[in-house]
C-alpha positions as CSV (number, residue, x, y, z in Angstrom):
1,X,90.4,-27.3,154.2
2,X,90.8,-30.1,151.3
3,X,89.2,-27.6,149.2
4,X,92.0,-25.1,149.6
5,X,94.7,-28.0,149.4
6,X,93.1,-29.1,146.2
7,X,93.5,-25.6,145.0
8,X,96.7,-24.9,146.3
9,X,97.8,-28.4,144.7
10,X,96.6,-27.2,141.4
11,X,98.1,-23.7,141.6
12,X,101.6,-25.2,142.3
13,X,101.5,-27.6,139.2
14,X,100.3,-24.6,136.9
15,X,103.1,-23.0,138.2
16,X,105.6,-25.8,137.2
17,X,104.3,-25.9,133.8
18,X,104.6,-22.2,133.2
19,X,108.1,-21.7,134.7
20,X,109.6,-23.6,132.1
21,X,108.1,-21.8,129.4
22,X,109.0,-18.7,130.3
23,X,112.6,-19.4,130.8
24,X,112.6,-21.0,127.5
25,X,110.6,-18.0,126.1
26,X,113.0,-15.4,127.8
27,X,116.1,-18.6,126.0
28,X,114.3,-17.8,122.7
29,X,115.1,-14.3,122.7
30,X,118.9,-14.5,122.7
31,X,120.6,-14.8,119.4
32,X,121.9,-18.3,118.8
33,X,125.4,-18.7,119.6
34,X,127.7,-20.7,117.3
35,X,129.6,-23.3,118.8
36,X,133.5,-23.9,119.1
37,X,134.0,-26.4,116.4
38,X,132.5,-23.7,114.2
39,X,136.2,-22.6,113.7
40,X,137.6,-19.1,115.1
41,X,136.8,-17.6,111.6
42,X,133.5,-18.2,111.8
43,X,133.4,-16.3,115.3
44,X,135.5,-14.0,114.1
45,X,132.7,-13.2,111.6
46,X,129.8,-12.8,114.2
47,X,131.1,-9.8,115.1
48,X,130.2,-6.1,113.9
49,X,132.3,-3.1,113.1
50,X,131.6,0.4,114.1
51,X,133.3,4.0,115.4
52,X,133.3,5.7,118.3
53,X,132.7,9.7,118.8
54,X,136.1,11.4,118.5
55,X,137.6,12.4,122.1
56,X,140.7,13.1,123.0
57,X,142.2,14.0,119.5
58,X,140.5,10.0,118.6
59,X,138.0,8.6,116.8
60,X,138.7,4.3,117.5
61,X,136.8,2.0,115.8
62,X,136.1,-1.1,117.4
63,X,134.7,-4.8,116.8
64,X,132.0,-6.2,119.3
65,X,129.4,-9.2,119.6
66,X,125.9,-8.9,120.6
67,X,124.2,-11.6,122.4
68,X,120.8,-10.0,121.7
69,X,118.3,-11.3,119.9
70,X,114.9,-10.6,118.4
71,X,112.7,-9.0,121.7
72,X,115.2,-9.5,123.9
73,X,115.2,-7.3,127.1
74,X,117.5,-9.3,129.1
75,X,120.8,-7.1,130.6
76,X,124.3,-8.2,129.4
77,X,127.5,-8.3,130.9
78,X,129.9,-6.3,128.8
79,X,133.7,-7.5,128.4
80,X,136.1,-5.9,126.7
81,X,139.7,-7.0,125.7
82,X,142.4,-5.1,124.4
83,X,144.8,-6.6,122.7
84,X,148.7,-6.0,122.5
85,X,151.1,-4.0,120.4
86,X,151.3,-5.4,116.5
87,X,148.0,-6.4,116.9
88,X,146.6,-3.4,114.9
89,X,147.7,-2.2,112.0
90,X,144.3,-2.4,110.0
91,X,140.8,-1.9,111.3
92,X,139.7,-5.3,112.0
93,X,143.4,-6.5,112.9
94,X,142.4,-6.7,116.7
95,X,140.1,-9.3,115.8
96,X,141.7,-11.1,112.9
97,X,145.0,-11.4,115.1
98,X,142.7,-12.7,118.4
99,X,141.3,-15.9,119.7
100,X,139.3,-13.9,122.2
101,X,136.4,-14.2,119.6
102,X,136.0,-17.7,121.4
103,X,134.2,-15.5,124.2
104,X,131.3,-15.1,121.4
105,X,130.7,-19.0,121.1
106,X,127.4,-21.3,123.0
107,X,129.7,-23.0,125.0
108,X,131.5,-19.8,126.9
109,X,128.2,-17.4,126.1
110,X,126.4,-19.9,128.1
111,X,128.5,-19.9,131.5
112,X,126.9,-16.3,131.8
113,X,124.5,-16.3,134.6
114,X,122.5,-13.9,132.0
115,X,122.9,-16.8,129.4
116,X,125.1,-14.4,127.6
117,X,127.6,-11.1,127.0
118,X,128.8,-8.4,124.8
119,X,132.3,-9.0,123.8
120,X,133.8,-5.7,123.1
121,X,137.6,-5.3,121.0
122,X,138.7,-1.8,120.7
123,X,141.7,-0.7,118.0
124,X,145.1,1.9,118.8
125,X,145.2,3.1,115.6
126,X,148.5,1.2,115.4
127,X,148.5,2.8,111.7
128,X,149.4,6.1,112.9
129,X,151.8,4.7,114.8
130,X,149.5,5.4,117.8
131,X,149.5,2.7,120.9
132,X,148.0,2.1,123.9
133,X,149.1,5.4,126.6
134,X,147.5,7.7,128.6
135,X,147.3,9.8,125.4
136,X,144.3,7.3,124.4
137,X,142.5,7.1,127.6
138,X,139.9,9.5,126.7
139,X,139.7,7.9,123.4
140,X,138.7,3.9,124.7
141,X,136.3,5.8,127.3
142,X,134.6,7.5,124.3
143,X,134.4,3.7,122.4
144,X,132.9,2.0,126.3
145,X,130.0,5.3,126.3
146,X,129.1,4.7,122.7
147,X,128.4,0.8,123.1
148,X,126.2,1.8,126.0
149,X,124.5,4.5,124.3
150,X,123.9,2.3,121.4
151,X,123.0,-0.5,123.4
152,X,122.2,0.7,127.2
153,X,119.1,-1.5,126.4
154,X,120.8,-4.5,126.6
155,X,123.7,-4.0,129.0
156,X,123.7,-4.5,132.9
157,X,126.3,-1.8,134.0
158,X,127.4,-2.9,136.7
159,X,129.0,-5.7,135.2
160,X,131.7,-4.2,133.2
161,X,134.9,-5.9,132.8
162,X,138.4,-5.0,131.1
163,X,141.3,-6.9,130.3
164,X,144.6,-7.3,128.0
165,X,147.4,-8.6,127.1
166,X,150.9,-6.9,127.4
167,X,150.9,-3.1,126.3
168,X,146.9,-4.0,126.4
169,X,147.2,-5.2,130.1
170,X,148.8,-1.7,130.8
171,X,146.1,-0.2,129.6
172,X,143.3,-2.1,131.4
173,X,144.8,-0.4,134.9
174,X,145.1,2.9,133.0
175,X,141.4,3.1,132.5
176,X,140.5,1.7,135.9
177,X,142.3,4.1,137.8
178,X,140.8,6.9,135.1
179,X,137.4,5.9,135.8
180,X,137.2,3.2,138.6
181,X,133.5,3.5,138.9
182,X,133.1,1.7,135.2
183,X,134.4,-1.5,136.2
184,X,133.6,-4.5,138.3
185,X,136.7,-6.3,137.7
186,X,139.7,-6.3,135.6
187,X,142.2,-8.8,134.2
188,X,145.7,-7.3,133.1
189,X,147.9,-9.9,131.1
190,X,151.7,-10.2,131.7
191,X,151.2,-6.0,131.6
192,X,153.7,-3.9,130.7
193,X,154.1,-0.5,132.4
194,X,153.9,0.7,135.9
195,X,151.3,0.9,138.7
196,X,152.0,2.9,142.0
197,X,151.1,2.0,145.5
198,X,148.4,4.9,144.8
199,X,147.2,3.8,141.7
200,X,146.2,0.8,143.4
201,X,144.2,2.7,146.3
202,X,142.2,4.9,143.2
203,X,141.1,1.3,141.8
204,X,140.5,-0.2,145.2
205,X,136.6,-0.8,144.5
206,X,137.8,-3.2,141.4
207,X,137.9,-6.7,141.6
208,X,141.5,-7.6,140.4
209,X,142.8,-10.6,138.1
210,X,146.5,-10.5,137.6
211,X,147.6,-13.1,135.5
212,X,151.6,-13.3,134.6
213,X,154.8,-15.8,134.7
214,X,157.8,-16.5,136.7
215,X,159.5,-16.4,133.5
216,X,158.2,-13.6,131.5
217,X,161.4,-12.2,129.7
218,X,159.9,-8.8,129.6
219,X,158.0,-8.0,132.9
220,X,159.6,-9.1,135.5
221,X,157.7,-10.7,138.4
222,X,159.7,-10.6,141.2
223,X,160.3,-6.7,140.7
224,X,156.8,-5.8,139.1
225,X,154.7,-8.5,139.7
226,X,155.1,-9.1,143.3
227,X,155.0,-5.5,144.8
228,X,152.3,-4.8,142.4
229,X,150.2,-7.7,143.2
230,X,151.2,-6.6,147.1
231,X,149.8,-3.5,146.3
232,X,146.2,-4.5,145.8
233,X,146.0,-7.3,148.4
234,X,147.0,-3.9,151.0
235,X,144.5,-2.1,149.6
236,X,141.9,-3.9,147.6
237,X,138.2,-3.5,149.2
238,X,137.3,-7.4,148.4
239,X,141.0,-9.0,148.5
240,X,139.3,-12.5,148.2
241,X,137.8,-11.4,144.7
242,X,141.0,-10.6,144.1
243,X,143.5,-13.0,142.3
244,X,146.9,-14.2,140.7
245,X,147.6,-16.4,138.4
246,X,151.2,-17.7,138.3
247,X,152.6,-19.3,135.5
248,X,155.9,-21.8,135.7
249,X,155.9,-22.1,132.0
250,X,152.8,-21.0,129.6
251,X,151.5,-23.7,127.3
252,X,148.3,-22.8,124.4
253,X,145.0,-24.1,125.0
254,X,146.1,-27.2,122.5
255,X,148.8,-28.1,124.7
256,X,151.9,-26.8,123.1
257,X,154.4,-24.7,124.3
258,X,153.6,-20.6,124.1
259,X,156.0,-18.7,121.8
260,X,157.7,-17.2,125.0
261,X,156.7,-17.1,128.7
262,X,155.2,-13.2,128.0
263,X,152.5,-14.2,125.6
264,X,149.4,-15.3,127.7
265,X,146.5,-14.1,126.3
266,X,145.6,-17.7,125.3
267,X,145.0,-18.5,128.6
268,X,141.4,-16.7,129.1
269,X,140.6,-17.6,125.5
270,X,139.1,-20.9,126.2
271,X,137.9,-19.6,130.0
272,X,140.9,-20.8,131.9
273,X,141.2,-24.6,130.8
274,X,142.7,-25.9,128.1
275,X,140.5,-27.3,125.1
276,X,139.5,-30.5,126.4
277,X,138.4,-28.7,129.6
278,X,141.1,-30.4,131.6
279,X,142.8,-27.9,134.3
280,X,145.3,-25.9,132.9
281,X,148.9,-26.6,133.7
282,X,151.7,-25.1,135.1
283,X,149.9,-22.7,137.2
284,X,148.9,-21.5,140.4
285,X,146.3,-19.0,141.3
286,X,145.6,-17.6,144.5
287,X,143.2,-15.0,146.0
288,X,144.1,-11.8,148.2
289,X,143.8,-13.9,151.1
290,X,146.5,-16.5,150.2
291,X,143.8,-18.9,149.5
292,X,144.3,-21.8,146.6
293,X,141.5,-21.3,144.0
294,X,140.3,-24.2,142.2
295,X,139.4,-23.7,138.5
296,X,138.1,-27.1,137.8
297,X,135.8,-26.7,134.6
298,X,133.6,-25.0,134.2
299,X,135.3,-22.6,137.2
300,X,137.2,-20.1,135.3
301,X,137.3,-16.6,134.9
302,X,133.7,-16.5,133.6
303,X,132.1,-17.6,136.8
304,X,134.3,-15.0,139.0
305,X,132.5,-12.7,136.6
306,X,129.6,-13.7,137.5
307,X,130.1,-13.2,141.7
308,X,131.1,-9.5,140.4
309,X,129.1,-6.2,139.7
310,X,129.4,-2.6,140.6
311,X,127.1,0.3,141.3
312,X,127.7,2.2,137.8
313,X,124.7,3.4,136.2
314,X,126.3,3.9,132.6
315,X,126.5,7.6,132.8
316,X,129.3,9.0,130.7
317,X,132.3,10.7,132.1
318,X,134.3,13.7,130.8
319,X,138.4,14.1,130.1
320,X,140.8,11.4,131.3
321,X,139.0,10.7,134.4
322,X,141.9,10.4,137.2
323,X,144.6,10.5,135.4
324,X,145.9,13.9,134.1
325,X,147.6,13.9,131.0
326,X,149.9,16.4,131.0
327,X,151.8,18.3,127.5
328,X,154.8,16.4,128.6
329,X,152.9,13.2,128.5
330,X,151.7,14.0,125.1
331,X,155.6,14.3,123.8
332,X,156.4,11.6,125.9
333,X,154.0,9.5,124.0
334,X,155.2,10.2,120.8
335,X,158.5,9.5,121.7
336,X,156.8,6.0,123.3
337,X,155.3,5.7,119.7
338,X,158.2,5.4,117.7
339,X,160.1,3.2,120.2
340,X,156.7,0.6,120.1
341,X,156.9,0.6,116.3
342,X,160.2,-0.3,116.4
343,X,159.7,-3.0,118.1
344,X,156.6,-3.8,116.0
345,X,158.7,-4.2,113.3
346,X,160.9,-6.6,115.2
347,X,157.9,-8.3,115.9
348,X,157.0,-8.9,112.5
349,X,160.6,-10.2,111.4
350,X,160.8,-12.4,114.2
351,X,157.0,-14.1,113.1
352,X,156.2,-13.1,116.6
């Protein structure tokens, strides 16, 4: 009997030594991640460029981060962000024109269970005076298949996640009621647009985070927000992974006040909390159930990522999913077109 105690004794601490050096040998693996203070240039810069096949009358190219490194089998989360009207005009302008590139440094990589994800920022080719409509939704489903195909490897499936800001928000529930089954959760940004009760029964399986203001001077919230946010409490399979985030008045990451109270999609860049990781301010976010939610650092929206996934297995759809765009949606979007680059323009002379 003392043999096998002796034995057992000796298994158990061989056991403590090795554990460490595998997870440091699986740590290895991952590529280094730069750090904040690197600058959002430098993050900027970590990213790689590439195209997707054509579909739906669209080839988009589109930036992304890999976490992977050298002999590195480890699955990935993959987020992606789209980002607003204006934000566009140039291939590359959806990153040069975004903080979201702070998703790609150590100190948010490593708040992944996985130690890690794939940031993913898609283009409207703005340039053609082409924006974010159902006329593209075939298009950004061709750019999500050819990051998988390209690096299916590397990627966990099931956790999928879309978000955006503004006409980029409107597009994040666009492609979740197209193709539900893609996504474990969402996060649409002071979006623009419109979502029926029945839109919100297609993307019931999707974990929701709505995040707008009181005071947004161009989406309303007690006419849009509410009822929509209504909406998917009603009908939401998991209303407790479900949340809103309700701004008083949106301040940056830094501190200082936002350029207006529609312009939040500095809120996610540094995770939810400002950049000395105190609690961000003027805010209150609640769950489907009506429950308070806490997001103390490091509780933002990287570790309600993390309680997330889905049963997609990557396979690639065809057409627009469930939506059907129709010929008068097509002419409807070019009309769409020319009104957004109008207000591009006025974008641009107001320094907005």
């Amino acid at each position: 009997m003392k043999v096998m105690k002796k034995v057992f004794a000796v298994f158990m601490a061989l056991c403590m030594l090795l554990v460490p050096l595998v997870i440091s040998a699986n740590a290895a693996g991952r590529k280094p991640a730069l750090r904040t203070s690197a600058g959002i240039q430098a993050l900027r810069d970590e990213f790689d460029h590439d195209v997707a096949p054509k579909a739906g009358g669209h080839a988009l190219d589109y930036a992304y981060y890999s976490p992977v490194g050298v002999n590195d089998n480890t699955k990935y989360p993959l987020v992606i962000f789209l980002h607003g009207i204006g934000h566009a005009d140039y291939e590359g302008a959806q990153l040069n024109d975004s903080d979201f590139p702070y998703w790609a440094s150590a100190e948010l990589q490593s708040r992944f269970d996985e130690g890690g994800a794939f940031i993913l920022l898609p283009r409207a080719p703005e340039d053609k005076l082409i924006y974010w409509g159902e006329t593209l939704i075939e298009s950004l489903r061709s750019v999500i298949d050819d990051v998988i195909a390209k690096h299916g490897d590397n990627i966990d499936t099931t956790k999928i996640f879309i978000g955006g800001s503004s006409a980029g928000g409107e597009m994040t529930w666009k492609m979740i009621i197209a193709f539900p089954e893609y996504f474990a959760g969402a996060f649409p940004i002071a979006s623009t647009g419109t979502v029926s009760e029945t839109d919100t029964l297609v993307c019931s399986d999707v974990a929701i985070w709505m995040i707008a203001s009181k005071k947004d001077p161009i989406v309303n919230y007690t006419t849009i927000t509410t009822p929509l946010w209504n909406n998917v409490v009603k009908h939401n399979s998991n209303p407790e992974k479900c949340r809103l985030s309700s701004f008083e008045n949106v301040v940056e990451p830094a501190g200082a006040s936002a350029s207006d109270n529609h312009h939040m999609a500095k809120v996610v860049t540094y995770d939810f909390h400002m950049l000395d990781g105190s609690t961000y301010p003027n805010v209150t976010t609640k769950d489907g159930n009506g429950n308070t939610v806490s997001l103390v650092s490091p509780n933002g929206m990287i570790k309600w990522m993390n309680s997330l996934s889905s049963s997609y297995e990557g396979n690639a759809a065809d057409g627009s999913g469930n939506v059907n765009v129709s010929v008068f949606d097509s002419i409807f979007g070019v009309l769409r077109n020319f009104v957004l680059k109008l207000v591009n323009i006025v974008q641009r002379i107001l320094g907005l």
